[in-house]
Backbone bond lengths (Angstrom), bond angles and torsions (degrees), N, CA, C in turn:
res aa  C-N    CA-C-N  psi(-1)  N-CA   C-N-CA  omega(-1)  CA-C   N-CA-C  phi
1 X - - - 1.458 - - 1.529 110.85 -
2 X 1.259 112.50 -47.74 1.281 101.63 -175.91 1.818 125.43 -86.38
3 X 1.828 115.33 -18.84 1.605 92.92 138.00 1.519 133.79 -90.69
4 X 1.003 105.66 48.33 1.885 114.54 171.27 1.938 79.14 -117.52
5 X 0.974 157.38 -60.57 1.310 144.09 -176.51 1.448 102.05 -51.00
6 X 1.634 108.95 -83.07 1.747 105.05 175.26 1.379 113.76 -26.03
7 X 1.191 157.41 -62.63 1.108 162.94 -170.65 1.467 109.50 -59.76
8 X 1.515 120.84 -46.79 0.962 121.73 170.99 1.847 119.03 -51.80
9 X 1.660 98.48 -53.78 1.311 126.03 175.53 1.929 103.49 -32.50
10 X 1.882 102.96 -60.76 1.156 123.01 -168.94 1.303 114.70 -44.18
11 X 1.800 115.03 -55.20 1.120 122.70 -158.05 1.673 96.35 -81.85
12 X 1.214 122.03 -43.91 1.381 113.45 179.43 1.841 110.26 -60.82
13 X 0.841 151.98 -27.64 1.084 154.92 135.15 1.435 112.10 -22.25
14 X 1.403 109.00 -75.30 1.436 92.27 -174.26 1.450 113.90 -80.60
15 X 1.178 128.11 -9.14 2.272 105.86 158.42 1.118 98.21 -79.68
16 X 1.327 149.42 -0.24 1.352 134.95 -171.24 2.014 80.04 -83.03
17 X 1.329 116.90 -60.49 1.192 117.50 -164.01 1.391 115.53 -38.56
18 X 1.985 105.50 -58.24 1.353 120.62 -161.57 1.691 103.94 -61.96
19 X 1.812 117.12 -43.89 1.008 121.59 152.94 1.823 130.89 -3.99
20 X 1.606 90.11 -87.00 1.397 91.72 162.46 1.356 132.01 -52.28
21 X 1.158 122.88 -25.42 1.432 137.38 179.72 1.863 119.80 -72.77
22 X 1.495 86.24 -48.35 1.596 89.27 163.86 1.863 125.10 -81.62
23 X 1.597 104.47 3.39 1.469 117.56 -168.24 1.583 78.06 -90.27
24 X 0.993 125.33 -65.15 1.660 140.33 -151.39 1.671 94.69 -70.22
25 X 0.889 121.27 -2.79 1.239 121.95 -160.07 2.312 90.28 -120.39
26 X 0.483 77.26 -70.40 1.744 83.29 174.47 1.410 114.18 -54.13
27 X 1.191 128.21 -57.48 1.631 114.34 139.86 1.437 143.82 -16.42
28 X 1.694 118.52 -37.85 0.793 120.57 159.52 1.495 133.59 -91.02
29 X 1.773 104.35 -25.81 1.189 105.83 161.59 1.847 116.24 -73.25
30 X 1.025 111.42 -35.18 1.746 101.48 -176.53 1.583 104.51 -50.85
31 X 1.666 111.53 -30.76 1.857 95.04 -174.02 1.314 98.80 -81.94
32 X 0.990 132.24 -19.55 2.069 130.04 171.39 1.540 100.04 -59.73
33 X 1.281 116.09 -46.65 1.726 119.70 -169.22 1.954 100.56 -58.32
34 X 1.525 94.85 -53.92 1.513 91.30 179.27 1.890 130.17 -85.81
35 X 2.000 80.80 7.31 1.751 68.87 171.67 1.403 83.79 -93.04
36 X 1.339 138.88 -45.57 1.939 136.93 -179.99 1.332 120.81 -49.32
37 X 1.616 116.70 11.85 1.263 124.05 177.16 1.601 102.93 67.53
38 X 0.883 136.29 -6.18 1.478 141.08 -177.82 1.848 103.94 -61.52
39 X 1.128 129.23 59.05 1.473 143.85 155.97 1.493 127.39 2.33
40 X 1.279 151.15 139.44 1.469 135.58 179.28 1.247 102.20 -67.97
41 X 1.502 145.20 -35.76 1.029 144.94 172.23 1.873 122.43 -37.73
42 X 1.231 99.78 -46.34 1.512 112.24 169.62 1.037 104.78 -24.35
43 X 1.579 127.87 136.74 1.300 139.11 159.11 1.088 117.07 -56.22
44 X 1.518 129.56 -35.37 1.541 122.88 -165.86 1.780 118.70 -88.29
45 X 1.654 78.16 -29.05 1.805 105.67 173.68 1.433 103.14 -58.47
46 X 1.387 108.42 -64.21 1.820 112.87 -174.02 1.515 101.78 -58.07
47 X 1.015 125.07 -61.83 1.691 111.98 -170.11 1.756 104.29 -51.31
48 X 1.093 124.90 -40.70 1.489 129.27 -165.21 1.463 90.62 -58.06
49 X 1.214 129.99 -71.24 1.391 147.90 -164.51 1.358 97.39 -62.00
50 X 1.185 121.38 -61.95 1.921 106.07 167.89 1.262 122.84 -48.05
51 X 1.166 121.63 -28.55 1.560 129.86 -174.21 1.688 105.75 -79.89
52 X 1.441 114.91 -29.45 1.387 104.94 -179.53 1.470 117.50 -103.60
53 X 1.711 92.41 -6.02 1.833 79.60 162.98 1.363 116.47 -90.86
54 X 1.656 117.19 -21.60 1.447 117.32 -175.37 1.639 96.00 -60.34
55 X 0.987 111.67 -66.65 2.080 116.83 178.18 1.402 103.42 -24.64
56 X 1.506 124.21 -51.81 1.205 129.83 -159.61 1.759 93.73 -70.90
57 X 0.901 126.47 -51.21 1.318 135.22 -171.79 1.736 115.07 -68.79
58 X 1.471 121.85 -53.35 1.374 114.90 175.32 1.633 95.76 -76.98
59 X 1.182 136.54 -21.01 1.626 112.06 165.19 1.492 119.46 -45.75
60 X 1.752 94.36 -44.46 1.517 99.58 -154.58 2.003 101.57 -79.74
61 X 1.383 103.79 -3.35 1.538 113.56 172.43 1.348 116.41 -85.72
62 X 1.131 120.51 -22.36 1.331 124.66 -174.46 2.001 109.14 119.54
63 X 1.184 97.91 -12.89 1.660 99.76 -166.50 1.735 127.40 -78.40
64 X 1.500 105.06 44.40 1.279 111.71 -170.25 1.340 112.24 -46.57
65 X 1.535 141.84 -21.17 1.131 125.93 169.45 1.477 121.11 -54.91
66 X 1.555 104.40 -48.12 1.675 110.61 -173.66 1.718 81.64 -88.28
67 X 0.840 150.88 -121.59 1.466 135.58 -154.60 1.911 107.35 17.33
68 X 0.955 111.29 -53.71 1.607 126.73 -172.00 1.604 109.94 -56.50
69 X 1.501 98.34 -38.35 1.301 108.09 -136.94 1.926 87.33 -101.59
70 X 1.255 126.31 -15.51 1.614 157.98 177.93 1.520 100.30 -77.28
71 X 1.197 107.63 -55.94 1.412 110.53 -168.86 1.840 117.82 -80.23
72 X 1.335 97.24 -27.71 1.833 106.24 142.79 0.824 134.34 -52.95
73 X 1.520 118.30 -44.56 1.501 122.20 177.49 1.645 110.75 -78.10
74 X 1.259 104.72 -28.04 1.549 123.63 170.22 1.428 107.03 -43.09
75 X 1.264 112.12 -69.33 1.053 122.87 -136.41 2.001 95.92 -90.14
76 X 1.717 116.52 -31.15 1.386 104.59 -165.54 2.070 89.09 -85.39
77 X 1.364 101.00 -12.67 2.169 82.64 160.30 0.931 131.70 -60.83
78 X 2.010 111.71 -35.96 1.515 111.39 178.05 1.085 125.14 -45.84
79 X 1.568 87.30 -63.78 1.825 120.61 157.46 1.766 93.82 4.88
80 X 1.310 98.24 -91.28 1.358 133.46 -156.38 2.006 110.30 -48.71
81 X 1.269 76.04 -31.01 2.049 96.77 174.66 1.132 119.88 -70.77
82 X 1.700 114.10 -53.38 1.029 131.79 -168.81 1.386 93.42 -69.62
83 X 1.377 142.51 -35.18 1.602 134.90 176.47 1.451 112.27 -43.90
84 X 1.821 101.09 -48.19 1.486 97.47 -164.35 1.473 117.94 -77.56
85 X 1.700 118.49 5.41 1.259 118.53 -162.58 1.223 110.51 -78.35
């Protein structure tokens, strides 16, 4: 019982980490988007930015699976940003 908690503990820990990592990371790309003229309006921009607040939000619920699963989708938009830069 108590490493099925630790473990639990573990894994929430580390998306809390990667979390931050992809927050800190989208921050810097959104000012690349607006020096590339790339607008908040952008479709790919808005989903990215929805995707990392929804993560931010089922983390802060407890829902590290969909947190996980946000920060994927997060992360293959950047992807997709970082092309147009």
């Amino acid at each position: 019982m108590g490493n099925l908690i630790a473990g639990e503990k573990l894994i929430y820990e580390r998306a809390k980490e990667l979390l931050e990592f992809v927050v800190e990371e989208w921050q810097v790309l959104r000012n690349q988007c607006e020096a590339a003229m790339i607008k908040p309006d952008d479709e790919e921009r808005r989903k990215c930015e929805a995707a990392v607040s929804i993560a931010t939000e089922k983390l802060a619920g407890g829902a590290v699976d969909d947190c996980l699963e946000q920060l994927s989708v997060a992360d293959d938009l950047m992807e997709k940003l970082r092309r147009r830069i």
